[in-house]
N, C-alpha and C positions, 0 to 999 in steps of 0.2 A: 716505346717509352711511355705512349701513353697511356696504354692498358698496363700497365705495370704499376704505374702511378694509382691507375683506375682501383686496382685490384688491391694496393694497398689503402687506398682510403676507404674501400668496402671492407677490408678485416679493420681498421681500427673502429669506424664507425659501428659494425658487430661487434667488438669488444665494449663499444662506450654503449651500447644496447640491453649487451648482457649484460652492465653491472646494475646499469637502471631498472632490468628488472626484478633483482631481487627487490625491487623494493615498491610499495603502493606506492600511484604516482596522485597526489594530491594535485590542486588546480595549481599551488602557488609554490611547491618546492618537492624536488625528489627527497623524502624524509628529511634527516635531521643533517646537519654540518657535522663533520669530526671535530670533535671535541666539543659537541654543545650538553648542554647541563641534562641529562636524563629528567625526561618530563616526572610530575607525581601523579600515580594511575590511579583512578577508582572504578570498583567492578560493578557496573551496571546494577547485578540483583541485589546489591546492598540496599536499594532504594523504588528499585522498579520497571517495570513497560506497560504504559496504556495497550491496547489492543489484546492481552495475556487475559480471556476468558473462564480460562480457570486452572484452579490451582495446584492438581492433580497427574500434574505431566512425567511423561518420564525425560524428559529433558525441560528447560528449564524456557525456551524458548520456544517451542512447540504450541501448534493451535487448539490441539484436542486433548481431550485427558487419555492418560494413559489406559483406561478402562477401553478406551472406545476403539481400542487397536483390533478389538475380538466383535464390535458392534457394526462400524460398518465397512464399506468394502475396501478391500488393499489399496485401489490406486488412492481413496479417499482422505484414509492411515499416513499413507506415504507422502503426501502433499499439505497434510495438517503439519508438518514437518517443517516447512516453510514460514518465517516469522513474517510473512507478509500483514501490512497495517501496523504493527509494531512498535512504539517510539517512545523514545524516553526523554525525561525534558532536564535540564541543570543548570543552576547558576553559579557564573563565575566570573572574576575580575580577570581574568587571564590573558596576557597580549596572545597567547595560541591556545589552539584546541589540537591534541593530539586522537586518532583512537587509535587502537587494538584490537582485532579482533579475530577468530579463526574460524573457518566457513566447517558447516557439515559435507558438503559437494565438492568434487571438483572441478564440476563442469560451472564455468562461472558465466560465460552467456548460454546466448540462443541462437540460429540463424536468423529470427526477427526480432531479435530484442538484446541491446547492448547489456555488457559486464556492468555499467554503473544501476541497472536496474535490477537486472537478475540479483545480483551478488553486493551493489555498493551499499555506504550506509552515507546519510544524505542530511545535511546540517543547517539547519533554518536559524536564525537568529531573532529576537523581537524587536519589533521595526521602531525606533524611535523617533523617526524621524518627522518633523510638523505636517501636520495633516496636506497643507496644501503641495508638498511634495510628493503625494503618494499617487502618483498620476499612471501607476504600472496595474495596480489593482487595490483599488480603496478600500474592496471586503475583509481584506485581510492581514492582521495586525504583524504576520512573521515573514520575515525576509529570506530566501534562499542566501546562503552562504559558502559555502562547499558539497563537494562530494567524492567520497575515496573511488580509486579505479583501481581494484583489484588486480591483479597480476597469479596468483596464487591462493590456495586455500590460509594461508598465516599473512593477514594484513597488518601492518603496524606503517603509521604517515601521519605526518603532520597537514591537516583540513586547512589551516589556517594560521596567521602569523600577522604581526604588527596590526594587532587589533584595535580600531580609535577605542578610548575608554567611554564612560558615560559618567555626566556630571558629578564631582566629587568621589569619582572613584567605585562608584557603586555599581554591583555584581551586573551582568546583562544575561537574558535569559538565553534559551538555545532550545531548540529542540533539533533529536537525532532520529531520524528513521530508519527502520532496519529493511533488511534486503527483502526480494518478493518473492523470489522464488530458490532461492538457498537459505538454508539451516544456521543458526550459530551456535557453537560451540562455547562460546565463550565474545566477551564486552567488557570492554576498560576505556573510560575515557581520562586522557592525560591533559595536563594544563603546567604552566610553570610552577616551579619550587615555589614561589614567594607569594602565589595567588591564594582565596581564598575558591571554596569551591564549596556547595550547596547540591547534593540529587535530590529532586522533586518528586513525592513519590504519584503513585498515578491518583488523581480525582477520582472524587466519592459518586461522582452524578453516572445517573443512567447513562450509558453509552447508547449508538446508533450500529444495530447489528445488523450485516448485510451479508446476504446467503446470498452464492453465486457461481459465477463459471471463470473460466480465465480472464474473461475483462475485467470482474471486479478481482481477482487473485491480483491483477497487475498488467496482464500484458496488455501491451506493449511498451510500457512507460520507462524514458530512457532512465528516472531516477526512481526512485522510494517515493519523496516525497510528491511526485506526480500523480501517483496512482486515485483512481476515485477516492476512495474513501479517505484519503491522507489528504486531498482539497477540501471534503468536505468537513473535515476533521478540525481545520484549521479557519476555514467560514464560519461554521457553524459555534466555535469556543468550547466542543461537545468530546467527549470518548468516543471510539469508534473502534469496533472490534469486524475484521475481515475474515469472513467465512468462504470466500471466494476459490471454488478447487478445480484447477484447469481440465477443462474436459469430462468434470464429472459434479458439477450442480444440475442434480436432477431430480429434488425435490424428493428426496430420499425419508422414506419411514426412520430409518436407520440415524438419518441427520434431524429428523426431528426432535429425536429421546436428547438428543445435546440443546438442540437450539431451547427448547424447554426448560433448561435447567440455569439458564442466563436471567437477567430481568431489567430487558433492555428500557429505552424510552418509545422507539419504536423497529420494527423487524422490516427489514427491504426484502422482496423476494425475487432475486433475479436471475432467473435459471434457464428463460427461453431458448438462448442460443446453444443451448446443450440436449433440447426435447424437441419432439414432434408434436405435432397436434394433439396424435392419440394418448401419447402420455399424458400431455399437459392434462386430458380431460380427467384420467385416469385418477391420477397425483393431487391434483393444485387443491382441492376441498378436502381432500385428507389431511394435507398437509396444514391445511390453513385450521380445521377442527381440533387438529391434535396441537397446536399450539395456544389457539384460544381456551380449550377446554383447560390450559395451565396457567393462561396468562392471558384470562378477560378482558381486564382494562388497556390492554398493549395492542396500541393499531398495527397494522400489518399494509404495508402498500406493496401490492403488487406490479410489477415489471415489463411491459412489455421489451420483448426483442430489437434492438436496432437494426438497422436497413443496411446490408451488405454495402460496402460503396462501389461495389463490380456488380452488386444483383441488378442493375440497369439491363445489362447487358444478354444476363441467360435468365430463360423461363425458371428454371427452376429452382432460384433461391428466391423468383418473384413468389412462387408456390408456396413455396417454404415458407416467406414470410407471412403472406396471409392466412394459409393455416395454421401457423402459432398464435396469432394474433387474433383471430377469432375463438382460436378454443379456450384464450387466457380470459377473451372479453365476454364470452358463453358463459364462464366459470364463474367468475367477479359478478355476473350479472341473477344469475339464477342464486348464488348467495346472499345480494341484498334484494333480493325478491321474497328470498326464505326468512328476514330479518335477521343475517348475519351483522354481528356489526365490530365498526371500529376497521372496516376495511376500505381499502381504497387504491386505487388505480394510476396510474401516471404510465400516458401514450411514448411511444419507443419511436416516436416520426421522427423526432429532431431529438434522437442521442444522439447522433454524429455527422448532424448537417446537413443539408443538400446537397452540397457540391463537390462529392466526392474524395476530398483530401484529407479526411480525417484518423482514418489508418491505415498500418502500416503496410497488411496484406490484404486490405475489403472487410477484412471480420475484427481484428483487435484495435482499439485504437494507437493511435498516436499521442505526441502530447496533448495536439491541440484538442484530440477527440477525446482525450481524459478531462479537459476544461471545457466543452460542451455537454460530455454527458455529467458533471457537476455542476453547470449551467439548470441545466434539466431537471435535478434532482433537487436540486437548494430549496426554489419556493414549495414545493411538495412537504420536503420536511420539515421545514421552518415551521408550515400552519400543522405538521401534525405534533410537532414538537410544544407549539404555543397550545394547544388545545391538551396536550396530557400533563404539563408540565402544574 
């Protein structure tokens, strides 16, 4: 009797499984009640996404132009694909935020890195609340608020619900982040019938453009808005466009004719954990020539490598590290010897700490190691930002 018993509360619980997951499972509700009022949608491109460097895509979310599918290499193509950095900002009185949206992939995680990052989209609110309250992180004026948890490539859920309002009624901002390493097809965000609602379209200011490898593409950040460039995006009050392509920033000729054609405030170059020494010596002064020669006044700070948090351990990522990191500091150094200028350097010792807990496998960070290497990076571009600005 028991196992009969057993056996039927395991199909029902499978049944009440299956229906939950037809559906995105938001933090505060599986989608909507029956019978509740059909949210009113608005389609993202009506208005815009920060991080969207230009405007020649063949989809609409896409990081590279569609030209550059024939320029540089397939995995490069294929990964420009990914709206990582992404975000779009909106105002609304709305007690809920609904989205909609439908993935280009169907692979929605990774073995080290969850669905809400690969795939979710990640909803920050702006922080109202008195300063002396803000005792979680003072730097930063926007609040985490939700985040969708895909189930399937067609998301539609409700982020949030019974939302306080703000003094006499007046709109509260939002920002949305899009996924890091999946595609979208399409963005709708929903709010009640009776709301008003405002899309922000993206700011006119130079953004902070960062060329990179999977760290800065995202991994391993369990949301969107954890990813480097999306903390510093939001310290800093700045644009920020992610050039970050897992397993292939490698200071590419090919990615330079793009990076060229931007006009950032400043260029991050962080490729080491995808090169060798050899390359790096090869690479790093090409690269950095063939951007200056377009964009003189635009510093460029280059990157060292972070410290495996297992390379303690084996000689050979100790190797590793020290010949990337001599032939980055060889490079940087024989350039402002030659009077290259507007370049600059920021040491890779403390991107993700001393004490080994910062990722999730030794190589990509965790969350905490996305809030240290944005630790790392802030004062760097703060003073390169104050001095171009």
């Amino acid at each position: 009797m028991h196992s009969v018993m057993n056996s039927l509360s395991r199909r029902r619980f499978l049944q009440a499984s299956a229906a939950a997951s037809s559906l995105a499972i938001g933090p505060f509700a599986l989608g909507q009640k029956p019978g509740a009022a059909e949210p009113t949608w608005h389609n993202v491109e009506d208005w815009g996404v920060e991080g969207r460097g230009f405007d020649d895509t063949a989809k609409y979310y896409d990081r590279l132009p569609a030209r550059a599918e024939k320029r540089v290499r397939q995995p490069v193509w294929d990964l420009s694909r990914h709206s990582a950095g992404m975000a779009t900002c909106f105002k609304t009185d709305s007690d809920s935020i609904h989205v909609r949206y439908r993935l280009s992939r169907d692979q929605l995680d990774m073995p080290h890195m969850p669905a809400t990052g690969v795939s979710g989209v990640d909803l920050y609110a702006r922080d109202d609340t008195p300063d002396a309250n803000k005792t979680i992180n003072p730097k930063e004026p926007w609040r985490w608020a939700a985040v969708a948890m895909p189930r399937n490539q067609s998301v539609t859920t409700r982020l949030v619900q019974g939302v306080r309002p703000l003094a006499a009624g007046a709109p509260r901002d939002y920002l949305l982040y899009l996924p890091l390493y999946n595609g979208i097809e399409s963005l709708e965000i929903g709010v009640s019938n009776n709301a008003t609602f405002e899309g922000v379209p993206p700011r006119d200011e130079k953004p902070v453009v960062f060329y990179g490898t999977s760290i800065m593409h995202g991994a391993c950040a369990s949301r969107p808005g954890m990813s480097i460039s999306s903390i510093l995006g939001r310290r800093l009050g700045r644009p920020t466009i992610n050039l970050g392509f897992s397993g292939n920033g490698t200071m590419d000729a090919s990615m330079g004719e793009f990076l060229v054609e931007l006009d950032p405030a400043v260029y991050a170059i962080d490729c080491l954990p995808n090169m060798n020494g050899q390359q790096v010596t090869q690479r790093c002064r090409a690269l950095v020539e063939q951007l200056q020669t377009a964009r003189p006044q635009t510093p460029i700070l280059l990157v060292e490598d972070r410290i495996n948090t297992g390379g303690w351990l084996r000689n050979g990522a100790a190797k590793f590290h020290r010949e990337n990191h001599a032939a980055l500091k060889t490079a940087y150094q024989q350039m402002v010897a030659d009077g290259v200028a507007n370049l600059h350097y920021l040491d890779g010792t403390d991107l993700l700490g001393g004490d080994g807990e910062a990722a999730t496998d030794g190589s990509h960070p965790n969350d905490m190691g996305m809030v240290r290497y944005a630790n790392a990076y802030e004062p760097a571009l703060r003073n390169l930002l104050a001095s171009n600005d």
